[in-house]
N, C-alpha and C positions, 0 to 999 in steps of 0.2 A: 229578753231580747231574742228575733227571731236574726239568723244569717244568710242571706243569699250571694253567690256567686252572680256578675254579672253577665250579663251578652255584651254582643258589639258597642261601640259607646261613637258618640255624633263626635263630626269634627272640631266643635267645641272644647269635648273634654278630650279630645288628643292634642287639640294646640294645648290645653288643660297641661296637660301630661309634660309635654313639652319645656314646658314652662318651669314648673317644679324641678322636673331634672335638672336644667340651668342650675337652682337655683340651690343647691344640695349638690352641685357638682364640684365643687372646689373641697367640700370635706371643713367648712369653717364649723367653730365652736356653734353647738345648739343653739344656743340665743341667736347669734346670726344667722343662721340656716333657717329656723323659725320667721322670723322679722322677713327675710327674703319672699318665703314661698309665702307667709302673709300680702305683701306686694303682689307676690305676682297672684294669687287668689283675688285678692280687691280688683286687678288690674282686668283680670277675666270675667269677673260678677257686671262691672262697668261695662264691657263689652257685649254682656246676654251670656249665660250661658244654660239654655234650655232644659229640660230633664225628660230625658225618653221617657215614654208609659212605662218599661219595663224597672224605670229605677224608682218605681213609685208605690211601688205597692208595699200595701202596707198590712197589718196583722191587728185585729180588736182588741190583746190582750196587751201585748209588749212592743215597745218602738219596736223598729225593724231596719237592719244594717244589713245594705246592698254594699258588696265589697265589688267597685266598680275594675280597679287599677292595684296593682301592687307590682315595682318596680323588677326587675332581675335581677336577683339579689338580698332582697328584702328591704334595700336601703330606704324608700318610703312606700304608703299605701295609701288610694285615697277612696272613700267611704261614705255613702250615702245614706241619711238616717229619715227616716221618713217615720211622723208621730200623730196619732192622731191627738184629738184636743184632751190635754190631761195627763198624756205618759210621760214618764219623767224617768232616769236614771237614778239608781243608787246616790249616796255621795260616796265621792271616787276620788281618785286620782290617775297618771299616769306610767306607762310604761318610756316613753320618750316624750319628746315638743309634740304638741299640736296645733295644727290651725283649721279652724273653723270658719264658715261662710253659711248664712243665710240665706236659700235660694227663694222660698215661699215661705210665708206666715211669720209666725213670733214665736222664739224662742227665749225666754228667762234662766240665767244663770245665779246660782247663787254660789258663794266664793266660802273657801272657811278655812282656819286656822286650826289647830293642834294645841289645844294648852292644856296645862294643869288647875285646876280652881278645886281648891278645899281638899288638898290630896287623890286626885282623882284625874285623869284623862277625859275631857271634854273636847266635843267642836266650838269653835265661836265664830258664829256667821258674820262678816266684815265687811259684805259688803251683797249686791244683788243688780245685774243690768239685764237692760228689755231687749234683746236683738231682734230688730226687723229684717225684712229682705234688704241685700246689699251689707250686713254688716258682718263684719270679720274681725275675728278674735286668734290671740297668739298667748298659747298655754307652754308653758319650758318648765319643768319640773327640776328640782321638788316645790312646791310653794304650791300646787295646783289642785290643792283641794275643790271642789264644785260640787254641784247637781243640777242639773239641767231638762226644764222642762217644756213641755208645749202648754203656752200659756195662751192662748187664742182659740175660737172657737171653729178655727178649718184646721187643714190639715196642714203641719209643716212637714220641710224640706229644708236637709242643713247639709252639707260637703263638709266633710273631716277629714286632711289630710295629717298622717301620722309619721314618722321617722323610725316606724314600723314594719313588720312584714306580718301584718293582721290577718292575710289567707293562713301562716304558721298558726299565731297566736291565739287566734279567734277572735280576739277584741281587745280594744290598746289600755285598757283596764290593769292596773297593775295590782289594787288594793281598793275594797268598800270600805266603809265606815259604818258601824255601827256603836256609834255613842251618843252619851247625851250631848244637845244641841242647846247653847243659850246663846242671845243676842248681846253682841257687843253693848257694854254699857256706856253712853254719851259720848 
């Protein structure tokens, strides 16, 4: 994964901005903090919310994570990931909630669980959805195992806002995975 720091952002992603704070201002438990700025993400995608050239650029070997916003404080950050066809993340989890938005292309998520089978720590993949543009997803950890890829043949564009201060952290990644992977049986 490459990192860039953003430039100026359109008045989009500052009503953007806007909006999240509302929604993360009261200090409510993660699940609702999530669920909210999920709202208000949907609520802005509905609206348009364009992508300057500058958050778009992207790298041929590894996604690329333009860190557009990160609050005062660290309280949230929000994250621009831009893939060409084929890059895909680790399987991971989180550091806090996430929410994610769809701005261009398709993104594929696959979802996985933690278990033991035959003495042994495996993943069990449990599940898999196709996000198009306009779709928004609400990750709250722990349970948030994933891997997410660009599954279409242009380029995506996803908005990830985190309950993070990701210019700290470098990336809302708490833990990869590497284990064996078997699919859920029936």
């Amino acid at each position: 994964m490459t990192t860039r720091t953003s430039e100026p952002l359109t008045a989009e992603f500052l009503d953007l901005i806007s909006s999240v704070r509302r929604a993360v201002g009261d200090g409510a438990d993660s699940a609702v903090t999530a669920r909210r700025v999920g709202e208000a993400l949907s609520e802005r995608l509905s609206a348009g919310l364009p992508v300057p050239d500058h958050l778009r650029r992207h790298d041929p070997d590894h996604y690329t994570q333009h860190i557009a916003h990160v609050e005062p404080g660290g309280v949230f950050s929000i994250v621009v990931l831009v893939w060409l066809p084929g890059q895909a993340t680790a399987i991971h989890d989180h550091v806090s909630w996430c929410v994610t938005g769809v701005l261009e292309g398709q993104e594929t998520e696959e979802v996985y669980e933690l278990r033991e089978t035959d003495g042994r720590t495996c993943l069990v993949r449990t599940g898999e959805s196709v996000n198009v543009s306009g779709a928004v997803s609400v990750l709250d950890p722990p349970g948030d195992i994933h891997r997410v890829h660009n599954s279409c043949s242009e380029l995506a564009v996803s908005l990830h806002i985190y309950g993070a201060d990701i210019h700290k952290l470098g990336s809302s990644i708490r833990r990869t995975y590497d284990l064996p992977v078997v699919e859920r049986a029936g």
